[in-house]
C-alpha positions in Angstrom: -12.4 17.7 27.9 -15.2 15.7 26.1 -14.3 18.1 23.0 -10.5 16.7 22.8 -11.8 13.4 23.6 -14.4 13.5 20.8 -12.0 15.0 18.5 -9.4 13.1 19.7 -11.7 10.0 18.8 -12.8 11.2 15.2 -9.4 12.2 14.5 -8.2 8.5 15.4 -11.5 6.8 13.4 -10.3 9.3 10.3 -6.9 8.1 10.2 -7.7 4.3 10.9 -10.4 4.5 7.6 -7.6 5.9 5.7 -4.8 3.4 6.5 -7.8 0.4 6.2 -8.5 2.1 2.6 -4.9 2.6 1.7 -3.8 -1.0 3.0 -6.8 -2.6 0.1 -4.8 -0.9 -2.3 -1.9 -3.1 -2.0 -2.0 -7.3 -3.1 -4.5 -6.4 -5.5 -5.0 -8.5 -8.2 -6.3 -7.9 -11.4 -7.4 -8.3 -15.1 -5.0 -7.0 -17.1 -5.7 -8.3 -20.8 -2.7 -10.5 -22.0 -1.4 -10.4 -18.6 -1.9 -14.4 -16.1 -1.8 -13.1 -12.8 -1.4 -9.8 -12.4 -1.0 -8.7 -9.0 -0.6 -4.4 -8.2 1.7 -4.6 -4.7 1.8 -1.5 -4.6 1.9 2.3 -6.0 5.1 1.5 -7.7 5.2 -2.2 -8.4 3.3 -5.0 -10.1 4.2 -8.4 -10.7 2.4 -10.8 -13.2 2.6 -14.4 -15.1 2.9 -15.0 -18.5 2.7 -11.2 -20.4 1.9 -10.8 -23.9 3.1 -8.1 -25.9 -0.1 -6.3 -27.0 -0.7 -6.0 -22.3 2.2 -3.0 -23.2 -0.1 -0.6 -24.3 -2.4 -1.1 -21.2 0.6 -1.4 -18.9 1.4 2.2 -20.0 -2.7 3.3 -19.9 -2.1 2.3 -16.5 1.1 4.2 -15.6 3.9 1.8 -15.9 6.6 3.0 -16.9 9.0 -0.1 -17.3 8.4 -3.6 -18.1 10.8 -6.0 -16.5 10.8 -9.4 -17.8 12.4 -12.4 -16.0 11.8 -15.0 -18.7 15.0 -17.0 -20.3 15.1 -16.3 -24.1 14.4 -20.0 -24.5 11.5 -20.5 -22.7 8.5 -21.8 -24.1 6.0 -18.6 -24.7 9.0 -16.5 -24.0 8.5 -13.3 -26.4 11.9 -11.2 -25.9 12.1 -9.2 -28.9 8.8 -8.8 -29.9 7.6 -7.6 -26.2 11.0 -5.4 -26.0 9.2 -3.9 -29.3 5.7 -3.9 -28.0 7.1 -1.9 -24.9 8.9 0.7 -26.3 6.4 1.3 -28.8 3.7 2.3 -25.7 6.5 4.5 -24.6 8.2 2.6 -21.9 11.4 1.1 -20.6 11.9 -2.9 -21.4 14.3 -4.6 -19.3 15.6 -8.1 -20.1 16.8 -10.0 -16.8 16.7 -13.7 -18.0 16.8 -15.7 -14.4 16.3 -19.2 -14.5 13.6 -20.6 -12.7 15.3 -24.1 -12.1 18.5 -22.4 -10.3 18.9 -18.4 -10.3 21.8 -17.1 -9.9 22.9 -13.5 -7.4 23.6 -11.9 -10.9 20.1 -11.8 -11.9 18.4 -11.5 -8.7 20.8 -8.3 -8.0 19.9 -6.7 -11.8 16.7 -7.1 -11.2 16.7 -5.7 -7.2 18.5 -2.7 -8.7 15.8 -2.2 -12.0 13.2 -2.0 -8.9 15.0 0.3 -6.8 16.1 2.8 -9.4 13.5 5.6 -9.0 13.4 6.1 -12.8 11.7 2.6 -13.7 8.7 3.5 -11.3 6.3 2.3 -11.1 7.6 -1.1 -12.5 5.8 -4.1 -13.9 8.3 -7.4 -13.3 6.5 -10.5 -15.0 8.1 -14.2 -15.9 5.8 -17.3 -17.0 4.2 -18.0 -13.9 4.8 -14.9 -11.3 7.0 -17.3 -9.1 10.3 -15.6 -9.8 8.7 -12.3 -9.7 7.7 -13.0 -6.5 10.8 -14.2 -5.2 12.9 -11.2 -6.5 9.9 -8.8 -4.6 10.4 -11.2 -1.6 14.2 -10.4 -1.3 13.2 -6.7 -2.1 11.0 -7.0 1.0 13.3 -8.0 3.2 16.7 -6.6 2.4 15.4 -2.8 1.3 11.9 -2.4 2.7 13.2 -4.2 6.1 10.2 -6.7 6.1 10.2 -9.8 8.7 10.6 -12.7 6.6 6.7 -14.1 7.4 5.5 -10.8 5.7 7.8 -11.5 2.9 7.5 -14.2 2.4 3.4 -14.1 2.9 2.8 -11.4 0.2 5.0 -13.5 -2.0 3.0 -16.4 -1.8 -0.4 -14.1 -3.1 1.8 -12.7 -6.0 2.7 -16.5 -6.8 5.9 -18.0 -5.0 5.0 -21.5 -5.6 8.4 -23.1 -5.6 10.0 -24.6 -2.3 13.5 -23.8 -4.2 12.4 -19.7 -5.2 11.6 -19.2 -1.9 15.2 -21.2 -0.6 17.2 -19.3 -3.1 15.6 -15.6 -2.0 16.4 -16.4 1.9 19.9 -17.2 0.9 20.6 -14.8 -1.2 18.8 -11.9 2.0 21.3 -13.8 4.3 24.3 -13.3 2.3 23.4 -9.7 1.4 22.4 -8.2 4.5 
């Protein structure tokens, strides 16, 4: 009997360390060169600010295999073409979503749900200027596909960088009309 309770304990210690270790892993931020706020979620996604286009080659160095960008062509630092060319060049996938910040629309938050869930863009990094629509479109992943409560959601979205009272309105709208 002490034996299975001893092993019984070590067993449970082992397993707790492990989770403890794996949880660190996720909400991570980091420096990425040319890359404001870069923030590793998890194994197969990363969200981040403001991304120029010489962050692709370290993106791939780092196994990303798809860049998803969120910024409107006519934004001010927005680099389309030129991070479109930077991406493919490191050998991944670019993805162009443009999503406004001011008022996104289902259309954009739905392309850009599915360019997360399609097992061939993982792992994915998804970036506008700030991180705040990033986070938003994560947010609605959370809660319509990974089944997240909406306080977990909605936390983890505030570290990647939700700052915007009308972001966070327009994600809980669009998970109550999708679910």
């Amino acid at each position: 009997m002490k034996f299975r309770l001893r092993h019984s304990a070590s067993l449970f210690a082992i397993v707790l360390v492990g989770a403890c270790g794996a949880m660190s892993l996720d909400g991570q931020k980091e420096n990425v060169p040319g890359v404001r706020n870069f923030t590793r979620v998890d194994g197969s996604i990363a969200c981040g600010g403001s991304t120029e286009p010489s962050a692709a080659a370290e993106l791939a160095r780092r196994g990303y295999r798809t860049i998803v960008s969120l910024r409107e062509d006519g934004e001010a630092g927005a680099v389309t073409a030129e991070m479109d060319q930077a991406a493919r060049a490191a050998g991944l996938r670019f993805v162009h979503i443009p999503m406004s910040a001011q008022s996104p629309s289902d259309g954009a938050a739905s392309a850009a749900l599915a360019a997360l869930r399609d097992g061939g863009n993982s792992p994915v990094f998804i970036y506008d200027a700030s991180g705040s629509r990033a986070a938003a479109v994560l947010m609605i992943k959370r809660m319509l596909v990974d089944a997240w409560p909406e306080d977990r959601a909605y936390s983890e979205a505030v570290m990647i960088g939700l700052a915007s009272p009308s972001l966070k309105a327009f994600a809980l709208d669009y998970v109550a009309r999708h679910r």
